[in-house]
Backbone as CSV, one residue per row, in Angstrom:
resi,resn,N_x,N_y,N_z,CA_x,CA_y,CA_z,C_x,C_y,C_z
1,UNK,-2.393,9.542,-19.417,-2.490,8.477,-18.439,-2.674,9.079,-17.064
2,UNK,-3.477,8.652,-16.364,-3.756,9.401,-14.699,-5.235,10.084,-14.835
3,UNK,-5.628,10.810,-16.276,-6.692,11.237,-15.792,-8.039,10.919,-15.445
4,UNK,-8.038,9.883,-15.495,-9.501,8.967,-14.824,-9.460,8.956,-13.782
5,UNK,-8.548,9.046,-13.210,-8.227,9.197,-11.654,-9.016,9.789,-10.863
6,UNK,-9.869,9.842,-10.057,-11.276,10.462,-9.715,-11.077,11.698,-8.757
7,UNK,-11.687,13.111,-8.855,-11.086,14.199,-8.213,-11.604,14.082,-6.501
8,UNK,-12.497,12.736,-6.405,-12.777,13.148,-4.868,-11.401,11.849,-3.879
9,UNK,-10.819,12.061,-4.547,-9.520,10.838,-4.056,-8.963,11.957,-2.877
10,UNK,-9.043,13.196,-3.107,-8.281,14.330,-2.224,-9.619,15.085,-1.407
11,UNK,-10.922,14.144,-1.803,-11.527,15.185,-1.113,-12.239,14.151,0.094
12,UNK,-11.658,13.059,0.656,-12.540,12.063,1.553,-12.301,13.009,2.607
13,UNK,-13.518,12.204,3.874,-13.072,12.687,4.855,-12.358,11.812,5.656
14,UNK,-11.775,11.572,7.220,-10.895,11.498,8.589,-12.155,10.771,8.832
15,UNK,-11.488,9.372,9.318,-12.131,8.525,10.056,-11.027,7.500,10.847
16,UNK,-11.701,7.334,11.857,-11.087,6.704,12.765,-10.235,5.155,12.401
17,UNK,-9.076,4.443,12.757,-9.214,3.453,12.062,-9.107,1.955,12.790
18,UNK,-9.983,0.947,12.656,-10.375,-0.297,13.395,-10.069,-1.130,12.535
19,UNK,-9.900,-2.344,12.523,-9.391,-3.624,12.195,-10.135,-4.213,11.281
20,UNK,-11.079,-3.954,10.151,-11.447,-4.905,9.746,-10.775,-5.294,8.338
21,UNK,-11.786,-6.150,7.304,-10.498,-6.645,6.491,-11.759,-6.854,4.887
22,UNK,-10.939,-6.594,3.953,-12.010,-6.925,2.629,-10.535,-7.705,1.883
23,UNK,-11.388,-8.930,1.059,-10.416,-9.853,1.183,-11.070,-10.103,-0.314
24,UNK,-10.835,-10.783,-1.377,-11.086,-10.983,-2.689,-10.426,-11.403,-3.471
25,UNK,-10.629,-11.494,-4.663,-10.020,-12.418,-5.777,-9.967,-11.431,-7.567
26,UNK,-9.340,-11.058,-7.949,-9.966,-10.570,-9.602,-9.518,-11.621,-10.680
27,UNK,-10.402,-11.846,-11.236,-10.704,-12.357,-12.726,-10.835,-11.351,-13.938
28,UNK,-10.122,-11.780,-15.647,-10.366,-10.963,-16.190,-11.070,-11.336,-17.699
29,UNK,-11.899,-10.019,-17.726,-13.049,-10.385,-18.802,-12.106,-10.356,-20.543
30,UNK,-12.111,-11.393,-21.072,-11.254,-11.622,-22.526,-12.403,-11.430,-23.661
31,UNK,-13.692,-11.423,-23.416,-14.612,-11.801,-24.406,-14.788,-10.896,-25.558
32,UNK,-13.879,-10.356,-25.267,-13.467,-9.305,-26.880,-12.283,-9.789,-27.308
33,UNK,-11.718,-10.882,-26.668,-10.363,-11.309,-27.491,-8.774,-10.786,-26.956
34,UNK,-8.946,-9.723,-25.945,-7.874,-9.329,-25.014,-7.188,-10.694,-24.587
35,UNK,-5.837,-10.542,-24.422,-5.297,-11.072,-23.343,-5.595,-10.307,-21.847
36,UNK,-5.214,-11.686,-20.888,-4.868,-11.311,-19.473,-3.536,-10.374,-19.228
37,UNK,-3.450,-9.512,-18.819,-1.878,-8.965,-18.591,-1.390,-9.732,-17.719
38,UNK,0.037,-10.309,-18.636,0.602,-11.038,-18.163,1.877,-10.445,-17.059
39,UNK,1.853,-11.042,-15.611,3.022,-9.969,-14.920,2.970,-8.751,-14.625
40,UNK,1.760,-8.607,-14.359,1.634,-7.167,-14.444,1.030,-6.658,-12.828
41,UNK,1.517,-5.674,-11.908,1.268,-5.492,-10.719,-0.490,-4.547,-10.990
42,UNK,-0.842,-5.206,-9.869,-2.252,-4.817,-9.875,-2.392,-4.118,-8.282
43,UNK,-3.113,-3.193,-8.200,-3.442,-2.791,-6.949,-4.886,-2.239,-6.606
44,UNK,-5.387,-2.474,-5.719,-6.741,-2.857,-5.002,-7.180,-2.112,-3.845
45,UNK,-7.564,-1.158,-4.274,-7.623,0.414,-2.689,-9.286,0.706,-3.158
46,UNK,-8.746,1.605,-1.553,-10.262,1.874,-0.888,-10.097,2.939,-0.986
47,UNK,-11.464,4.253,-1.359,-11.396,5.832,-1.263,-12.469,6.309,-0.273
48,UNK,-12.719,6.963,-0.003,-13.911,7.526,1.031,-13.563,8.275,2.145
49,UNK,-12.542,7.644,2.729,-11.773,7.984,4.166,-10.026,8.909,3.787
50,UNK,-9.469,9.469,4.761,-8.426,9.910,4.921,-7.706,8.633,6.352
51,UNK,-6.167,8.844,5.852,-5.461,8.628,7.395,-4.184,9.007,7.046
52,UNK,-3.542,8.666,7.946,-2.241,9.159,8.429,-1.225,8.542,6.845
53,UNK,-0.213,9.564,6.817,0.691,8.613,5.650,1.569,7.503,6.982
54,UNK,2.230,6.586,6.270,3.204,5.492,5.839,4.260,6.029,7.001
55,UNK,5.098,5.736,7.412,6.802,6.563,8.082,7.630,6.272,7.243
56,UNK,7.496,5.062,6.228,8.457,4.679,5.041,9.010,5.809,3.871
57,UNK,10.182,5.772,3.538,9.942,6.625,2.303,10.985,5.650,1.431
58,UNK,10.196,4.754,0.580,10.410,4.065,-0.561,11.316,4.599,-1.624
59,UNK,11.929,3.754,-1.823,13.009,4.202,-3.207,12.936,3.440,-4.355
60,UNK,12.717,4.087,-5.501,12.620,3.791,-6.568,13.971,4.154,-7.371
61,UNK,14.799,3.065,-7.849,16.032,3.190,-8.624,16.071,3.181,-9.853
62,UNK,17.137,3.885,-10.364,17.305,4.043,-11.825,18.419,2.982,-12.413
63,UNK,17.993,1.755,-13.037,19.058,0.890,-13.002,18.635,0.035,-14.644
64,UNK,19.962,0.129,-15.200,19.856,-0.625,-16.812,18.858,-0.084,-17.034
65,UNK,18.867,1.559,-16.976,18.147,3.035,-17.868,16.695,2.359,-17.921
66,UNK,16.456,1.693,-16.744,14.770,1.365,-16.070,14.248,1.996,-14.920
67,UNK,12.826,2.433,-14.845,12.591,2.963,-13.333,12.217,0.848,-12.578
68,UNK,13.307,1.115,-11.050,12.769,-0.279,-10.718,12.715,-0.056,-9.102
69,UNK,11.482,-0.242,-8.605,10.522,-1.399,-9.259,9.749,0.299,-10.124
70,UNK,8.932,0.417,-11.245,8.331,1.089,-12.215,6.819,1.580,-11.414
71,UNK,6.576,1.140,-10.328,5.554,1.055,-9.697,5.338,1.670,-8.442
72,UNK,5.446,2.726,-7.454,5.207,2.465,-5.808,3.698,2.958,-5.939
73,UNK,3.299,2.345,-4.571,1.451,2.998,-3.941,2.291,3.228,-2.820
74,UNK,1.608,4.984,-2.216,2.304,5.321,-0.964,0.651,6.066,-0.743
75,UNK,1.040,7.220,0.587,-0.398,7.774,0.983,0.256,9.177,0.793
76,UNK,-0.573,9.598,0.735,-0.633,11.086,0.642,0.261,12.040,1.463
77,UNK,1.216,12.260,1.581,2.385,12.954,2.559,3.453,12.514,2.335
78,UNK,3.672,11.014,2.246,4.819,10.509,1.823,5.945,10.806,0.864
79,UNK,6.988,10.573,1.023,8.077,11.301,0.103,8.257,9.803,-0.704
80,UNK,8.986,9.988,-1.617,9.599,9.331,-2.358,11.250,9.276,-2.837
81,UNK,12.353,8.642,-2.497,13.637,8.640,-2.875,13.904,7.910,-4.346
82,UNK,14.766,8.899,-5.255,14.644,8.225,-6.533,16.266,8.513,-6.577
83,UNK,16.690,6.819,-6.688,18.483,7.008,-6.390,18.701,6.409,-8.224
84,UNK,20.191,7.223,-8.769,20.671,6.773,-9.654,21.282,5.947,-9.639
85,UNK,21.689,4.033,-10.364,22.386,3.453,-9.805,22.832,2.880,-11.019
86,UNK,23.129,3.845,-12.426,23.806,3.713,-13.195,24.465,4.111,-13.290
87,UNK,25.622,3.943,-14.225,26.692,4.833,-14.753,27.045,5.828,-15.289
88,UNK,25.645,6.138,-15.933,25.280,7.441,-16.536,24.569,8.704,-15.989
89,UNK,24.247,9.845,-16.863,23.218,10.700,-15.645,22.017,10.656,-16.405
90,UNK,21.080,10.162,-15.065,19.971,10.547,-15.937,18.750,11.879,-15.154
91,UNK,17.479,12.218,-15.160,16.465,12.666,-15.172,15.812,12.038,-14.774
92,UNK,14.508,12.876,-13.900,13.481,12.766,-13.297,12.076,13.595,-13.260
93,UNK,11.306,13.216,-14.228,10.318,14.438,-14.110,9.026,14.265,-14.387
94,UNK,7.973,14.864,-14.126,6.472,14.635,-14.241,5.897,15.759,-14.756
95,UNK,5.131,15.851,-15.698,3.853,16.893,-16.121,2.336,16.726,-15.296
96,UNK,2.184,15.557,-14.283,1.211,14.866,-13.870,0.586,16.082,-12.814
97,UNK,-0.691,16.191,-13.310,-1.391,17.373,-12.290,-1.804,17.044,-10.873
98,UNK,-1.548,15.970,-10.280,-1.262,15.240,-8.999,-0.187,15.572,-8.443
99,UNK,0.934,16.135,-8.966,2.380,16.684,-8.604,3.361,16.523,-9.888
100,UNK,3.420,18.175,-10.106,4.342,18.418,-11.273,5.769,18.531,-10.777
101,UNK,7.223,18.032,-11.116,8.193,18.275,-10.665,9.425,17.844,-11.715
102,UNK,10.923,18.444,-11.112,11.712,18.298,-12.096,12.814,18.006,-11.132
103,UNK,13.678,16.730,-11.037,14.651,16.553,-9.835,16.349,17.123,-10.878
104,UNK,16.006,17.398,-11.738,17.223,17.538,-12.396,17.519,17.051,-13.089
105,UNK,19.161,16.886,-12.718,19.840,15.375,-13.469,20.954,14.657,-12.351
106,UNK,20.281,13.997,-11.844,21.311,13.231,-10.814,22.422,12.433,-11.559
107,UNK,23.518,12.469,-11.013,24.650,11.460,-11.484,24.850,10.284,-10.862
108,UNK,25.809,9.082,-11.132,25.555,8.013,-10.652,25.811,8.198,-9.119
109,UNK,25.296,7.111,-8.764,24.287,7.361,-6.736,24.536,8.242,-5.893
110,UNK,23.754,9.475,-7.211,23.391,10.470,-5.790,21.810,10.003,-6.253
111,UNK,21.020,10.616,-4.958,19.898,10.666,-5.071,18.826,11.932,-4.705
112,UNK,17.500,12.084,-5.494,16.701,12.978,-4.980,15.539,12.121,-4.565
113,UNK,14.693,13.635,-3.574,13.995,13.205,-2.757,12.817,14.227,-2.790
114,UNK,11.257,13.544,-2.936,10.499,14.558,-3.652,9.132,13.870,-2.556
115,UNK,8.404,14.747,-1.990,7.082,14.362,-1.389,5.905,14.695,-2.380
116,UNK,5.034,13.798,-2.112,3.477,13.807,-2.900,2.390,14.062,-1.679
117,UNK,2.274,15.172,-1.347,1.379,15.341,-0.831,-0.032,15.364,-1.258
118,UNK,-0.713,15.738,-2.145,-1.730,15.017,-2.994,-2.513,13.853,-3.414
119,UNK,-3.251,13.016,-3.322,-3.499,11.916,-4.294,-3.764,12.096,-5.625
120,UNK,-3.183,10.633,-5.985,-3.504,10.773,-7.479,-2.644,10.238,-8.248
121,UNK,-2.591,10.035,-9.391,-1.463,9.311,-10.448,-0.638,10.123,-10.724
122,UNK,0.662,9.814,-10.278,2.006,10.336,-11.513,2.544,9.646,-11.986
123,UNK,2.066,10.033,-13.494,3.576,9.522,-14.850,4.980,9.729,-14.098
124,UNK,5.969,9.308,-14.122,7.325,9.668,-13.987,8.187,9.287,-15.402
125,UNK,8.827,10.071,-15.859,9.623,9.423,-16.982,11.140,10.323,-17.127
126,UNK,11.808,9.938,-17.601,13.612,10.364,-17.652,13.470,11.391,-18.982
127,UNK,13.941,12.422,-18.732,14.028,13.469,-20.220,15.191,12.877,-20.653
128,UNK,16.006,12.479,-20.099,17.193,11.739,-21.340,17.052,10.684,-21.119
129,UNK,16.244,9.427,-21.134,15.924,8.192,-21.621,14.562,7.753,-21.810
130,UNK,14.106,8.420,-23.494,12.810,8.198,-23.396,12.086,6.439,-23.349
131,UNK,12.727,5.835,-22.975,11.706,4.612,-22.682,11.450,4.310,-21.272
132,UNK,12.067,4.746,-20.127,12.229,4.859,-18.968,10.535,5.692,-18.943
133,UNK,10.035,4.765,-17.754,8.343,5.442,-16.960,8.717,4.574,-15.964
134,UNK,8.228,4.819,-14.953,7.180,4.397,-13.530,5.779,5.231,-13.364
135,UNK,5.281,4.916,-12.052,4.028,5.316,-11.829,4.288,5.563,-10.489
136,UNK,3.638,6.403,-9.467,3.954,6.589,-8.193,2.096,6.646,-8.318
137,UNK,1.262,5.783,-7.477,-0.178,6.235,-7.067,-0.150,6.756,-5.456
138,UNK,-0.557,7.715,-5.754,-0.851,8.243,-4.418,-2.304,8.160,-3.581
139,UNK,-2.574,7.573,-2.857,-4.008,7.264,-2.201,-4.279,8.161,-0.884
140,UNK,-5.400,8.442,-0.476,-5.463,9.144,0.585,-6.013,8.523,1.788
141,UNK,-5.531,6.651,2.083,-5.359,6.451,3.312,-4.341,4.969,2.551
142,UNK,-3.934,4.313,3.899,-3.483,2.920,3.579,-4.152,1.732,3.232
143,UNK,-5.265,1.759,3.109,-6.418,0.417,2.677,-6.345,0.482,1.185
144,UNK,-4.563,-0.495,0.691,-4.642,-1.053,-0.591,-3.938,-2.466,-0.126
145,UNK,-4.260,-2.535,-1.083,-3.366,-4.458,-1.322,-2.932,-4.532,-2.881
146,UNK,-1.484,-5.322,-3.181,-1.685,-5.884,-4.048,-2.037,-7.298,-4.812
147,UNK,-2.425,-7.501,-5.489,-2.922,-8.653,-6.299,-1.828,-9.752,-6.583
148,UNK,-1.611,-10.691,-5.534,-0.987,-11.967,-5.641,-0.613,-12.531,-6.495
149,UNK,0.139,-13.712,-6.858,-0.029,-14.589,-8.159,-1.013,-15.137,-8.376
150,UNK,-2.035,-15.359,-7.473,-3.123,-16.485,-7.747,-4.204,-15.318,-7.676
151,UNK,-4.392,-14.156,-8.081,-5.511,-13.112,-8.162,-5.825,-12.936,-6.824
152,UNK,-5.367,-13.135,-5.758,-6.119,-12.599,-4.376,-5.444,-11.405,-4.115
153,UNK,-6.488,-11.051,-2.966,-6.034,-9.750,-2.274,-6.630,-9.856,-1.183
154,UNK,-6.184,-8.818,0.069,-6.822,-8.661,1.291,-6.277,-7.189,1.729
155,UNK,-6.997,-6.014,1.790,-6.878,-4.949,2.447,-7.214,-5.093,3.979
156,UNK,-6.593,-4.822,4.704,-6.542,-4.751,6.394,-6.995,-3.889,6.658
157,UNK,-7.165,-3.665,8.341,-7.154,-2.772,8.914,-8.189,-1.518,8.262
158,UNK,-9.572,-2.261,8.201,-10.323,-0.528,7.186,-11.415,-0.216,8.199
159,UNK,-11.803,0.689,8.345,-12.777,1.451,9.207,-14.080,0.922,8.537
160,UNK,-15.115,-0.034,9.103,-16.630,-0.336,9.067,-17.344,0.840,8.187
161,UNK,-17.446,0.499,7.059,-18.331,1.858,6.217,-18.756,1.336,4.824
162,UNK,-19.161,1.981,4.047,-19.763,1.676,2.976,-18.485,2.829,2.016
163,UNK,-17.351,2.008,1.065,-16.806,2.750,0.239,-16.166,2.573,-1.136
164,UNK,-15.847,3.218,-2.281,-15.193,3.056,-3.273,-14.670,2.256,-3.287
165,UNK,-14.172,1.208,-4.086,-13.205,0.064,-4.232,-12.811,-0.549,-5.846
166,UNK,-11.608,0.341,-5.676,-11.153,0.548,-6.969,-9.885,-0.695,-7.525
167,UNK,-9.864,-1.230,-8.735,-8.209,-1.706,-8.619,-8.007,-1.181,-10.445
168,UNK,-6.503,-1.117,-10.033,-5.532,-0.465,-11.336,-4.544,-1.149,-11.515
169,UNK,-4.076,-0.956,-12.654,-3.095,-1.414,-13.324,-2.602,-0.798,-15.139
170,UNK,-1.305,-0.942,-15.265,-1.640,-0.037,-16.235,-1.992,-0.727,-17.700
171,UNK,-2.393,-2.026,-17.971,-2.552,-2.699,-18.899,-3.996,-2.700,-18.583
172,UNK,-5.248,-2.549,-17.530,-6.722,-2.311,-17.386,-7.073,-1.512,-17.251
173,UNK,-8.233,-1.483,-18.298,-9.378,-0.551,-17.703,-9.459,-0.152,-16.580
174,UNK,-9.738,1.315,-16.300,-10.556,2.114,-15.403,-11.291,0.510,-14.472
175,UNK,-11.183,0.556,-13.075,-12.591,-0.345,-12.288,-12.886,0.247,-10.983
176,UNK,-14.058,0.319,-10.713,-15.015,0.792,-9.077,-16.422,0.474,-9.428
177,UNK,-16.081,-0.348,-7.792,-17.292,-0.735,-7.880,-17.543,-0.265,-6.105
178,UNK,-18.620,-0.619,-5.501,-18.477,-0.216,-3.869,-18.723,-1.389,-2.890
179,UNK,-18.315,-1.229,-1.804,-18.247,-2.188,-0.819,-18.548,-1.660,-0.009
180,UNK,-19.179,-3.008,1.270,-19.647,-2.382,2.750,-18.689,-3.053,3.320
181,UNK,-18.036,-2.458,4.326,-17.248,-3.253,5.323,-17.973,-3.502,6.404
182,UNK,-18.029,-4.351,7.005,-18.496,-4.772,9.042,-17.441,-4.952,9.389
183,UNK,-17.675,-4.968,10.959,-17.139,-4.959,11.863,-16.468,-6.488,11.908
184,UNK,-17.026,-7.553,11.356,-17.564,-9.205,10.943,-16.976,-8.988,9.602
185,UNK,-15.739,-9.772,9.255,-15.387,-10.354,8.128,-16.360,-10.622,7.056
186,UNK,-16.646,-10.327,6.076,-17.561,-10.306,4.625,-17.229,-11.219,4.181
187,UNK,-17.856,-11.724,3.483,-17.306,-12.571,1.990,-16.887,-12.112,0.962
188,UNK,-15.803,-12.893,0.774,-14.753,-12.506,-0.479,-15.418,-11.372,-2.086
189,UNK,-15.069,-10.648,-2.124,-15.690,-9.684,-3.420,-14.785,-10.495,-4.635
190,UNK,-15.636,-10.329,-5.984,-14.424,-10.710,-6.801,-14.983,-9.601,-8.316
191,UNK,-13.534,-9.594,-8.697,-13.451,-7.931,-9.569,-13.545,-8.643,-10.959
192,UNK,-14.115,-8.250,-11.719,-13.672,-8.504,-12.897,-12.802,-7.532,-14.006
193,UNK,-12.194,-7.699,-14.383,-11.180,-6.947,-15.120,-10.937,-6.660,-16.063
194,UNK,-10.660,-5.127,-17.296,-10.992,-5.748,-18.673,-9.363,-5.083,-19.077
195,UNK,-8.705,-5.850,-19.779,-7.716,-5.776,-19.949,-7.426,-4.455,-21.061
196,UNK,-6.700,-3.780,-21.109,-6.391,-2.793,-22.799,-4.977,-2.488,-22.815
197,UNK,-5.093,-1.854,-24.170,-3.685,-2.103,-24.368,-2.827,-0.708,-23.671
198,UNK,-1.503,-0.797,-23.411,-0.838,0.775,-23.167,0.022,1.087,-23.820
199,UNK,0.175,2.609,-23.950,0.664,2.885,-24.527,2.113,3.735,-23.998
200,UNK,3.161,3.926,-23.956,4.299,4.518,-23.438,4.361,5.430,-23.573
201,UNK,4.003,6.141,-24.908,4.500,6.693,-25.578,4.170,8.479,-24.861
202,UNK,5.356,9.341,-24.301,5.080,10.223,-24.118,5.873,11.557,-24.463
203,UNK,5.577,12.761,-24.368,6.218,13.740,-24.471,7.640,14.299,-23.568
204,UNK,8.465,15.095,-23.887,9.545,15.300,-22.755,8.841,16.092,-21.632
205,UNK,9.929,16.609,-20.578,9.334,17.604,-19.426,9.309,19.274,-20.332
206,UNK,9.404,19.293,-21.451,9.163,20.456,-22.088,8.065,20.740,-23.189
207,UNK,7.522,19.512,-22.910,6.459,19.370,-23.630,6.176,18.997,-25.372
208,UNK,7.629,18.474,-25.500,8.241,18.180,-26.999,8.854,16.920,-27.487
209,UNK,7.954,15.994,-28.261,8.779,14.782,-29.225,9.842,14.740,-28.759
210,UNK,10.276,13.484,-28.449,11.829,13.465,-28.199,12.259,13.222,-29.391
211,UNK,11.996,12.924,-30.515,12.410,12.942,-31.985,12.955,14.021,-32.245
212,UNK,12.088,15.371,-32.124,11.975,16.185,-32.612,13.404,17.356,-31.748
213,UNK,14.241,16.583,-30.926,15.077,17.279,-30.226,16.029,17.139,-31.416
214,UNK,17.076,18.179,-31.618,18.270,18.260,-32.201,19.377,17.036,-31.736
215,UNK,19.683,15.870,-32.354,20.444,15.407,-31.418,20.014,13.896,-31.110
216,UNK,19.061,13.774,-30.931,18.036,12.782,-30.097,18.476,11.521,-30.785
217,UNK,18.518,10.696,-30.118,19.147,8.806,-30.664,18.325,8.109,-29.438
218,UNK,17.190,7.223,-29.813,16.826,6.590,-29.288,17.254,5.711,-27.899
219,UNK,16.941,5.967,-26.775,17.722,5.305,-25.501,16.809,4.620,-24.831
């Protein structure tokens, strides 16, 4: 999971940034018999350009042996806080070639604190609770939005250009298609979407079945 992720996400260039706005709607294509993903966070970014990261550094908690929220989009520099706020200890770790890392094993609320300087997708998942994932996407400016209840979106603030315009989720297909921005508000783009299925299912931070550990009881 992550590697479709396109290698020029780290290679845009620095552009200045002005006010304009790409604003849209996605619909999704069933005509193979898919469902719509139901509940499912969708996000809607622009590639081409660089800017500044975020000043935020978002926390993602470990709570009823779930990553929550399972999801952040940050920019490229940004750190990430991942607090324990169970009772138990758990793990934090990625094989993801966007940023490989291992926070340990935190106990209940302490927390670690890990920067992504890179773009790109990371898996995150718990070596002692294999059903536990999130996703951290890392983008290399702030021109994303996410996808509303009613399928809209509106990215702000994007620099006048002609660029990538991607949206993800982890129940769809791969999507990019390109857009021109003006200076003059556009008319609404609308995405179409093809839904597939996912799969969880992954290896530990050692690269081994969690079955296959001595010990191992489903968590």
């Amino acid at each position: 999971m992550g590697h479709y992720l396109l290698a020029w996400l780290g290679l845009a260039l620095s552009v200045p940034a002005l006010a304009a706005e790409v604003e849209g709607s996605v619909r999704f294509n069933t005509k193979l018999g898919e469902s719509p993903p139901a509940g499912q966070t969708i996000v809607v970014y622009l590639t081409g350009f660089r800017q500044t990261p975020l000043p935020e550094t978002p926390v993602i908690s470990q709570k009823n042996k779930t990553f929550v929220p399972n999801l952040r989009v940050i920019v490229a520099g940004q750190s990430v806080q991942f607090t324990n706020d169970d009772p138990v200890v758990h793990n934090v770790f990625s094989t993801s070639s966007a940023r490989a890392f291992d926070l340990g094993k935190p106990g209940p609320q302490q927390t670690r604190e890990i920067s992504f300087p890179t773009p790109g997708l990371v898996d995150v998942y718990c070596n002692i609770h294999e059903a536990m994932f999130a996703n951290v996407l890392v983008l290399p400016n702030r021109a994303f939005a996410l996808v509303d209840g009613r399928g809209r979106f509106v990215i702000r603030d994007v620099p006048p250009g002609r660029y990538p315009l991607h949206a993800w989720g982890r129940n769809l297909e791969p999507f990019e298609t390109e857009v021109t921005v003006g200076e003059a508000k556009g008319p609404p783009v609308e995405l179409v979407l093809s839904p597939r299925a996912f799969n969880p299912a992954h290896l530990d931070k050692f690269g081994r079945p969690y079955r296959a550990r001595a010990g191992y009881a489903p968590q």
